[in-house]
C-alpha positions as CSV (number, residue, x, y, z in Angstrom):
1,X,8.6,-2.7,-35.3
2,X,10.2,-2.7,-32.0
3,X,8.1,-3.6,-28.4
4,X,7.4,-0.3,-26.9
5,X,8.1,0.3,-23.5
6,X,6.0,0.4,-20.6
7,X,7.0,4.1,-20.2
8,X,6.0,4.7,-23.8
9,X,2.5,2.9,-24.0
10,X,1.6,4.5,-20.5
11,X,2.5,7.7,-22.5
12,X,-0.2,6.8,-25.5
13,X,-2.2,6.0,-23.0
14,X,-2.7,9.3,-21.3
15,X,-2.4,11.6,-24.5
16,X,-5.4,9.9,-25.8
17,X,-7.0,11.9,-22.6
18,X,-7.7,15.4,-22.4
19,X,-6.8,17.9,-20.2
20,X,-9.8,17.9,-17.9
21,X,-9.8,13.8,-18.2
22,X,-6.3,14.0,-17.0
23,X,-6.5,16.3,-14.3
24,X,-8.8,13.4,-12.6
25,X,-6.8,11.0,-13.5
26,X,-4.4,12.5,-11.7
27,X,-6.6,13.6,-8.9
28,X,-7.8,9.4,-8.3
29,X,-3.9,8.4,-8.4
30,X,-3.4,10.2,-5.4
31,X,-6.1,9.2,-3.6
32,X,-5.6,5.1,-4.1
33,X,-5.0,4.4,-0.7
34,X,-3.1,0.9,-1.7
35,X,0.8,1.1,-1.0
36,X,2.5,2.4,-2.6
37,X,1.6,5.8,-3.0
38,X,2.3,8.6,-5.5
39,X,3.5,11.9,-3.5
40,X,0.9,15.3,-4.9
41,X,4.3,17.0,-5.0
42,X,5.5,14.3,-7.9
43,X,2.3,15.1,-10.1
44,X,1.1,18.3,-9.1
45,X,0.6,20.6,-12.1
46,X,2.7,18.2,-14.0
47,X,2.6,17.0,-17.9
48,X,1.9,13.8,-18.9
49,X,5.2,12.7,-19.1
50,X,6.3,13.8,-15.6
51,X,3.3,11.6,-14.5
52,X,4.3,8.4,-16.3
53,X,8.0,9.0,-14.7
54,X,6.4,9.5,-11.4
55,X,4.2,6.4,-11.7
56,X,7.1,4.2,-13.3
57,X,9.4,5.1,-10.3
58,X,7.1,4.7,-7.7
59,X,5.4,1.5,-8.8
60,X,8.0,-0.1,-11.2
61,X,7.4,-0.8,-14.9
62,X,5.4,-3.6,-14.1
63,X,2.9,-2.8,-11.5
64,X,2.7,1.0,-13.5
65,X,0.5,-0.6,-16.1
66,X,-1.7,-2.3,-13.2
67,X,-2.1,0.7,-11.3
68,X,-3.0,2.9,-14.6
69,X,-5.5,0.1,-15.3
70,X,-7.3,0.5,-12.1
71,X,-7.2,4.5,-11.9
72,X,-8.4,4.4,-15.4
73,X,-11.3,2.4,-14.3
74,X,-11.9,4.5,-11.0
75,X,-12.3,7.1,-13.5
76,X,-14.7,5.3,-15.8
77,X,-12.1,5.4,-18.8
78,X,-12.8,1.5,-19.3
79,X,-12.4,1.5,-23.1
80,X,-8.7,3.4,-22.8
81,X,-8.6,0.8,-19.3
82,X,-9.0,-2.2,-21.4
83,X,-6.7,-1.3,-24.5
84,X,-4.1,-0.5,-21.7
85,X,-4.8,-3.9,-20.3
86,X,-4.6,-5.4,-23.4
87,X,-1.1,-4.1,-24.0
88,X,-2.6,-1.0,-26.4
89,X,-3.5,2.2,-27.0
90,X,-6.1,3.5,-29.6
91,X,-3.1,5.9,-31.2
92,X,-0.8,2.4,-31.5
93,X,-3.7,-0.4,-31.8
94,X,-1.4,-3.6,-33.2
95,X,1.6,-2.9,-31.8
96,X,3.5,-5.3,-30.0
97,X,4.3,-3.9,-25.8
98,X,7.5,-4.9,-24.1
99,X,7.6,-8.8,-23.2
100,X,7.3,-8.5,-19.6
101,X,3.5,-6.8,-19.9
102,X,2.9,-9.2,-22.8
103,X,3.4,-12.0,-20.1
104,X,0.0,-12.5,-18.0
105,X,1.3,-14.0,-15.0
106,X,2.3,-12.1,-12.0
107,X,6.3,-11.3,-11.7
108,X,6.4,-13.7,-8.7
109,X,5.1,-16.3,-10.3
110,X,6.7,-16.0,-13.4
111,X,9.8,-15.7,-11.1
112,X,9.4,-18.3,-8.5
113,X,11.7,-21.0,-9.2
114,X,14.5,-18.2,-9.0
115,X,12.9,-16.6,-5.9
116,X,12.8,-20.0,-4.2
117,X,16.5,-20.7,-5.2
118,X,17.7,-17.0,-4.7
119,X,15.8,-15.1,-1.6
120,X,17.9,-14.7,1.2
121,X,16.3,-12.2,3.5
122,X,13.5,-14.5,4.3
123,X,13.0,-13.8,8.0
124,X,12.0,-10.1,7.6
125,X,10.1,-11.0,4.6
126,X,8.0,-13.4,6.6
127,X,8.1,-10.6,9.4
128,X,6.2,-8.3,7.2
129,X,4.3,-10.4,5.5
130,X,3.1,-11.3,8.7
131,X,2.6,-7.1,9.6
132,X,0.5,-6.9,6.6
133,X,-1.6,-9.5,7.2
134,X,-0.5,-11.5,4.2
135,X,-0.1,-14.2,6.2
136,X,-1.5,-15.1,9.2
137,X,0.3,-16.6,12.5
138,X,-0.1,-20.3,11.8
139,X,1.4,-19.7,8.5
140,X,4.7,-18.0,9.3
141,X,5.3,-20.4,12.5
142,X,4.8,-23.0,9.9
143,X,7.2,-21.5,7.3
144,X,9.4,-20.5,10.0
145,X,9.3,-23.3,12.7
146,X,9.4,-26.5,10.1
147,X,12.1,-25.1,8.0
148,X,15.9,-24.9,7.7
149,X,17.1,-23.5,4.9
150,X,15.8,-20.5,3.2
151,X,15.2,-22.5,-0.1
152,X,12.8,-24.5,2.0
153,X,11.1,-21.6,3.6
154,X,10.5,-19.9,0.5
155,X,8.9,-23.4,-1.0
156,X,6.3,-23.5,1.9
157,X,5.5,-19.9,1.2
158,X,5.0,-20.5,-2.2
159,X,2.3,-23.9,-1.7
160,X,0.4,-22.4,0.8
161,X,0.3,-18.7,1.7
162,X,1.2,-16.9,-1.3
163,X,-1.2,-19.1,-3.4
164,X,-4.3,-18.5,-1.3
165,X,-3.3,-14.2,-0.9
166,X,-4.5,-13.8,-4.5
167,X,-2.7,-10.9,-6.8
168,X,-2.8,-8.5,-3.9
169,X,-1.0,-10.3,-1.4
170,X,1.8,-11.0,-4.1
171,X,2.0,-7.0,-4.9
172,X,2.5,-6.9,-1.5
173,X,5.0,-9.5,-1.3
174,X,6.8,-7.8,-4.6
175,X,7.1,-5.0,-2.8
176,X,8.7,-6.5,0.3
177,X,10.8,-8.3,-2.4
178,X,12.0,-4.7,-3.7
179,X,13.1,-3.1,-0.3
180,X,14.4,-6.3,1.2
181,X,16.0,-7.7,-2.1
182,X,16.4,-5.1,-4.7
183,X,19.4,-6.4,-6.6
184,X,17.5,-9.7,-7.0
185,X,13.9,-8.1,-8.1
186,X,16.1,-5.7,-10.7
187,X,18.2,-8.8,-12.2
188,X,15.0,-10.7,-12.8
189,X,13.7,-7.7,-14.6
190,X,16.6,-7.5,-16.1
191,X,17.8,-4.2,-15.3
């Protein structure tokens, strides 16, 4: 049997809730108050499958699963949470999920050797890394200041402040990565 698709197991995932269980589903997805967000108008009154369009779009295939995750465990759905996060659904228990959720590490480190080599808009990543307080002051004048060439800059980002910002401040840095790169972050996905 073929992987499934993200789009797919996200799909198994919410028919295996009812209608009252996906209503607040629904309901804690648009009050996350993590960037990004989903618009009401996007899921309002919407079927399941409008929702896992909506959630694929806004968040990617890869962070879509994440995000599903978590709302599913905001709504105390941990037993559908943790089949999700395991890469199944009760319906489809066994079969194999598309390589790039089977993978456990995060896209940018799975990625970095081609992010260090390939990221060329590193100044306003740094700038809003910087906004969002991924990294602090000392650490962009270090990453900035001390080095040339962007292959460089994106080294020292790596070692130091994307290492210590944990998962969230690489969502956050993935999602810089989308708006200020987005032909690099869709070739690496392989779209």
């Amino acid at each position: 049997m073929p992987p499934k698709t993200v789009k797919s197991t996200l799909l198994d995932a919410f028919e295996e809730l009812d209608d009252s269980q996906m209503l607040k589903f629904c309901d804690r997805l648009l009050d996350r108050q993590d960037e990004p967000r989903v618009k009401r108008s996007a899921i309002q009154n919407s079927d399941r499958i409008t929702v896992t369009n909506a959630m694929v779009s806004v968040f990617t295939e890869r962070r879509a699963v994440r995000v599903a995750v978590e709302v599913l465990r905001d709504c105390s759905y941990n037993e559908l949470a943790d089949c999700l996060d395991r890469g199944l659904t009760r319906l489809s228990a066994g079969a194999p999920v598309a390589e790039s959720m089977a993978d456990d590490r995060h896209f940018v480190d799975k990625h970095q050797p081609a992010l260090i080599q390939r990221v060329s808009m590193v100044a306003p990543i740094m700038d809003q890394l910087l906004n969002k307080k991924v990294i602090n002051q000392e650490g962009y004048d270090t990453v900035m200041l001390n080095h040339a060439t962007p292959q460089a800059r994106m080294r020292e980002l790596f070692s130091r402040a994307l290492t210590s910002s944990g998962t969230k401040g690489k969502d956050v840095f993935l999602q810089i990565l989308e708006e200020n790169e987005p032909y690099l972050v869709n070739d690496l996905l392989g779209k």
